[in-house]
C-alpha positions in Angstrom: -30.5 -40.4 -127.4 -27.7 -42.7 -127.9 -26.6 -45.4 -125.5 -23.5 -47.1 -125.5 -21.4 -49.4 -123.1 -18.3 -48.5 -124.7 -17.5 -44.9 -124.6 -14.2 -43.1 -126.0 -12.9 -39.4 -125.1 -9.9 -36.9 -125.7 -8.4 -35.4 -122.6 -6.3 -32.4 -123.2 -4.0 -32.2 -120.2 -4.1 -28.3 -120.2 -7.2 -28.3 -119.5 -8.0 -31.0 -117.2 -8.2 -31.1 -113.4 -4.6 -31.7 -112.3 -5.8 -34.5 -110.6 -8.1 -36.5 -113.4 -6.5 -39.7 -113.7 -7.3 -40.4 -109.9 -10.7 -38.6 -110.0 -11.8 -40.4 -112.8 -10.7 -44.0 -111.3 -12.9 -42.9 -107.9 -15.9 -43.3 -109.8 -15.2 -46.8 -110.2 -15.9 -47.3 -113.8 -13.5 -49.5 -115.8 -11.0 -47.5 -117.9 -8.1 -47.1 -120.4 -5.7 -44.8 -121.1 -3.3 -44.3 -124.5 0.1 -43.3 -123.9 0.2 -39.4 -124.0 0.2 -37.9 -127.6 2.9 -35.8 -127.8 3.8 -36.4 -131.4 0.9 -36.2 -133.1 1.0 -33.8 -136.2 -1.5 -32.0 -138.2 -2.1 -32.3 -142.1 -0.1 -28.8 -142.1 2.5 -30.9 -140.1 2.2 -28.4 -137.0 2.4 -30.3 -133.8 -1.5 -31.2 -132.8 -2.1 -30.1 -128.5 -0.9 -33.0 -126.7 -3.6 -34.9 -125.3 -4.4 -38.8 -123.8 -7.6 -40.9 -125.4 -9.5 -42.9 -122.9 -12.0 -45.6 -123.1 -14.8 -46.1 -120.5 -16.3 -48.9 -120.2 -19.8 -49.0 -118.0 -21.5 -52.5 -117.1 -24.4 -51.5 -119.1 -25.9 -48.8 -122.0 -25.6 -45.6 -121.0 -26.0 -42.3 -122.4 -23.3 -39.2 -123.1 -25.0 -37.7 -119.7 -23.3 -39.8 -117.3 -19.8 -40.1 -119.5 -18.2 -38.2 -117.5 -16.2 -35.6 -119.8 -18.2 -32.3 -118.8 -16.9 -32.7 -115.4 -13.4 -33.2 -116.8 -13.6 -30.2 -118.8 -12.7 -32.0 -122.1 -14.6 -32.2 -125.4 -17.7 -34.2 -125.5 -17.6 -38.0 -125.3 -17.8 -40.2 -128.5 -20.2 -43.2 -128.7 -17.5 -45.9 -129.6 -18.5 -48.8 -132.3 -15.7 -50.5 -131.9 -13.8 -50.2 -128.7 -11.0 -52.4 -129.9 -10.6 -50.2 -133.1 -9.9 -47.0 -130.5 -8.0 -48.9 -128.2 -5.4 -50.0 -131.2 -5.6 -46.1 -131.8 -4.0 -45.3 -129.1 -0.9 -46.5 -130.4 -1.6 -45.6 -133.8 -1.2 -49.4 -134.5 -3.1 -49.4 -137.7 -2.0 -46.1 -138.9 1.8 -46.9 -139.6 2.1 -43.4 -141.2 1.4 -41.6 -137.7 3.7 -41.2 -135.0 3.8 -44.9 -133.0 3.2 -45.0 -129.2 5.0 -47.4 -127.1 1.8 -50.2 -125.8 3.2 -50.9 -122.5 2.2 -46.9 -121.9 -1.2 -48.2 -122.0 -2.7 -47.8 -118.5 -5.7 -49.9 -117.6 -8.3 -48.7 -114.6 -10.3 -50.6 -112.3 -10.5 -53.7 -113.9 -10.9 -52.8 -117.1 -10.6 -56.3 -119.2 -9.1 -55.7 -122.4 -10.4 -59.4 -123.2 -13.7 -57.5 -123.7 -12.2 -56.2 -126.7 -10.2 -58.5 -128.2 -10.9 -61.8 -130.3 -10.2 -65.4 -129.3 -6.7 -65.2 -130.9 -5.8 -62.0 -129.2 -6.9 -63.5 -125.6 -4.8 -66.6 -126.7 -2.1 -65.1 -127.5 -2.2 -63.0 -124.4 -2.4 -66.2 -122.7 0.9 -67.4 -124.4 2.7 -64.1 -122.8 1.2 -64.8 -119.7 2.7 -68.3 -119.9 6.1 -67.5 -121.7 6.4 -65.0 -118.4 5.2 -66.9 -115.5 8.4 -69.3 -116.9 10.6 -66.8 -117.6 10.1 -65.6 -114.0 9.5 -69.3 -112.7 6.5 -67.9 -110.8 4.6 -71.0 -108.6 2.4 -69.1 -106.9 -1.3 -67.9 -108.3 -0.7 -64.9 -105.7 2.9 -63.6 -107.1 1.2 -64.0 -110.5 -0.9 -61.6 -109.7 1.1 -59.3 -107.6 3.8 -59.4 -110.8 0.9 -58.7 -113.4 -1.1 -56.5 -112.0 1.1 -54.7 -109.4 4.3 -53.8 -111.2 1.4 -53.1 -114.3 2.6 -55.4 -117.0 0.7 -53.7 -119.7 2.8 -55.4 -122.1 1.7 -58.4 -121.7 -1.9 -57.3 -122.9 -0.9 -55.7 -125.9 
C-alpha cells in the first residue's frame, strides 16, 4: 500500500459532478488546479478530452483510499514524487512542444502553499513579486495586502 502526502489526479469535466470544484474544497484539504486543458493533442494529433489536473495535498501520508477521486468519478489518483514537477505540468512549462497554459489560470484551494513545492529561489523570487506589487499598488496595510493577494486571487504572483 502506498502512502503519499502529495497526491496528483485528472478530472474530466464530462464526467464529474457539476459541482466538484466546491465539493472538493468542502473537505478542507489543500488543493490546486491547472488551467483547463482544452488544447492538448494526441500523438495522432486528434484533440485529447478536455480535462483539469489537480494536486492534493494532505497534512500527512495517506493512502489512494481517502484521495478522493472515486467519489469524483475520475480516473484513479496518482501517487506524486514530485509535486512541483506536476504542478509545472499544468502549464506544460517544461514541455515547450505542448500546447502552453496561461499560470495565472492556476487556482489554489484552502491554503494550499505552493512554497511547499518550490525551492528557496522560487519562494524568493515570489517574494520579489510580492514586493514589486505591494509598490506598484503602494499598499501600507498588512490587511489590503492580503485582501489584494488572496481575494482578487493573484495567482500570478505565485507562478
Amino acid at each position: 500500500m502506498i502512502k503519499k502526502r502529495n497526491w496528483g489526479g485528472v478530472v474530466y469535466p464530462e464526467s464529474a459532478p457539476e459541482n466538484w470544484k466546491e465539493w472538493l474544497t468542502l473537505k478542507g484539504v489543500p488543493w490546486a488546479c491547472s488551467p483547463l486543458h482544452d488544447s492538448d493533442l494526441n500523438p495522432t494529433g486528434e484533440p485529447k478530452k478536455e480535462h483539469y489536473h489537480i494536486i492534493l495535498s494532505f497534512p500527512g501520508p495517506t493512502t489512494d483510499k481517502t484521495v478522493l477521486m472515486k467519489e469524483m468519478n475520475q480516473p484513479i489518483a496518482i501517487a506524486l514524487e514530485s509535486a512541483k514537477g506536476y504542478y509545472r505540468y499544468f502549464t506544460h512549462k517544461d514541455n515547450p512542444e505542448k500546447f502552453q497554459y496561461d499560470e495565472s489560470k492556476i487556482e489554489l484551494y484552502n491554503g494550499f502553499d505552493v512554497s511547499d513545492i518550490l525551492n528557496n529561489f522560487e519562494v524568493f523570487q515570489i517574494m520579489r513579486k510580492i514586493q514589486k506589487y505591494i509598490m506598484d499598488n503602494s499598499i501600507t496595510e498588512y490587511s489590503d495586502l492580503m485582501d489584494m493577494l488572496f481575494c482578487t486571487n493573484q495567482t500570478e504572483l505565485w507562478q
